[in-house]
C-alpha positions in Angstrom: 39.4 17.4 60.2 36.6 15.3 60.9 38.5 12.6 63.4 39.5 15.6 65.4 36.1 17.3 65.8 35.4 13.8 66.4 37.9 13.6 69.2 36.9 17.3 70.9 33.5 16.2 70.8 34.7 13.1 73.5 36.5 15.3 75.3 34.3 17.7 75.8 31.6 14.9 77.1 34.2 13.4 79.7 34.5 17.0 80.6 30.9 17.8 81.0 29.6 14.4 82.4 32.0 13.8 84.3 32.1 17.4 85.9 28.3 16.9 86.2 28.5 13.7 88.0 30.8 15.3 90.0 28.7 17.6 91.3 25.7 14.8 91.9 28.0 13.1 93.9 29.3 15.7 96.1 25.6 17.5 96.5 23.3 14.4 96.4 25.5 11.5 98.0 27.1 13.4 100.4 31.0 13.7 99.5 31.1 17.1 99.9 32.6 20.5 98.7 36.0 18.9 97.3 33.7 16.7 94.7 31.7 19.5 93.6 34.7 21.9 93.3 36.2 19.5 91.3 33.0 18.9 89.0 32.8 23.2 88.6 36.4 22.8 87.4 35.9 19.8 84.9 32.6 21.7 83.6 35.1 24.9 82.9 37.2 22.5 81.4 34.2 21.5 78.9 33.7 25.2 78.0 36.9 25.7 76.8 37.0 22.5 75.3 34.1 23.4 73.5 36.4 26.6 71.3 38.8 24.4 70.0 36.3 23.2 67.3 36.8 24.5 64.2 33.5 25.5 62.9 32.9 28.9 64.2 29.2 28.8 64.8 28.6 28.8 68.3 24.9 26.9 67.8 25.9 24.4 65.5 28.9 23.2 67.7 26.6 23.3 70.9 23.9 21.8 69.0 25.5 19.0 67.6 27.5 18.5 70.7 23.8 17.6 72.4 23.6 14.6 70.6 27.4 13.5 71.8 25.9 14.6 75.5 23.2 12.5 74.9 24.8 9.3 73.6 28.0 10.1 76.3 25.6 10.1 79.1 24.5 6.8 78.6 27.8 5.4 78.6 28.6 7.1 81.4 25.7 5.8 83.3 26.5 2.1 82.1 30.7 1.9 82.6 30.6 4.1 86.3 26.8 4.1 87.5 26.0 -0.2 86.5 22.7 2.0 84.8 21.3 -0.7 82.0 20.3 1.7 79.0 16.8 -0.2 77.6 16.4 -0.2 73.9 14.2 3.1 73.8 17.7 5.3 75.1 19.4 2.9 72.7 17.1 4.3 69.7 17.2 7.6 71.3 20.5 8.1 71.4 21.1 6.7 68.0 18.8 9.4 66.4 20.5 11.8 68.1 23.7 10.8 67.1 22.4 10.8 63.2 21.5 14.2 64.0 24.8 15.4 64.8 26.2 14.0 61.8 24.1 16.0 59.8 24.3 19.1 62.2 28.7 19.2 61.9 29.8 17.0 58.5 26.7 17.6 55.5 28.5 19.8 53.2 27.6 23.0 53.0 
């Protein structure tokens, strides 16, 4: 159970990133409408994503999935931007990482 929240939680960031970055590059570097259409559709494509986790509390699954965003973004930025996180988004990320652990998998 845990491996596959695990694995929604991924794709749901490659969804959301990438559909973000998407957007960025068809609004702010110029590539135009076909980019962004295609970052609206990967965003959907997050929001559905999203449902397929089991817990059923809305919050807690978009809480903890800030902390994935988080972490995911960085990567992002590093593998397809060249963006050199410093050791403060390291720690950052980290924390926020600890905090969706506790958010999705403390027993209840």
């Amino acid at each position: 159970m845990t491996l596959r929240s695990l694995l929604l939680f991924v794709v749901a960031a490659f969804a959301e990133i990438g559909g973000a970055w998407l957007v960025w590059q068809g609004v702010r570097e110029h590539r135009g409408v076909v980019w962004v259409g295609a970052g609206i559709v990967a965003l959907g494509a997050y929001g559905f994503v999203a449902t397929l986790q089991s817990d059923a509390n809305f919050g807690r699954i978009l809480a903890a999935y800030g902390g994935i965003f988080v972490a995911g973004s960085l990567v992002w930025g590093r593998v397809v931007d060249g963006f050199r996180p410093d050791r403060f988004d390291l720690a950052g990320s980290a924390i926020c990482l600890i905090g969706v652990g506790v958010i999705m998998y403390a027993p209840r």
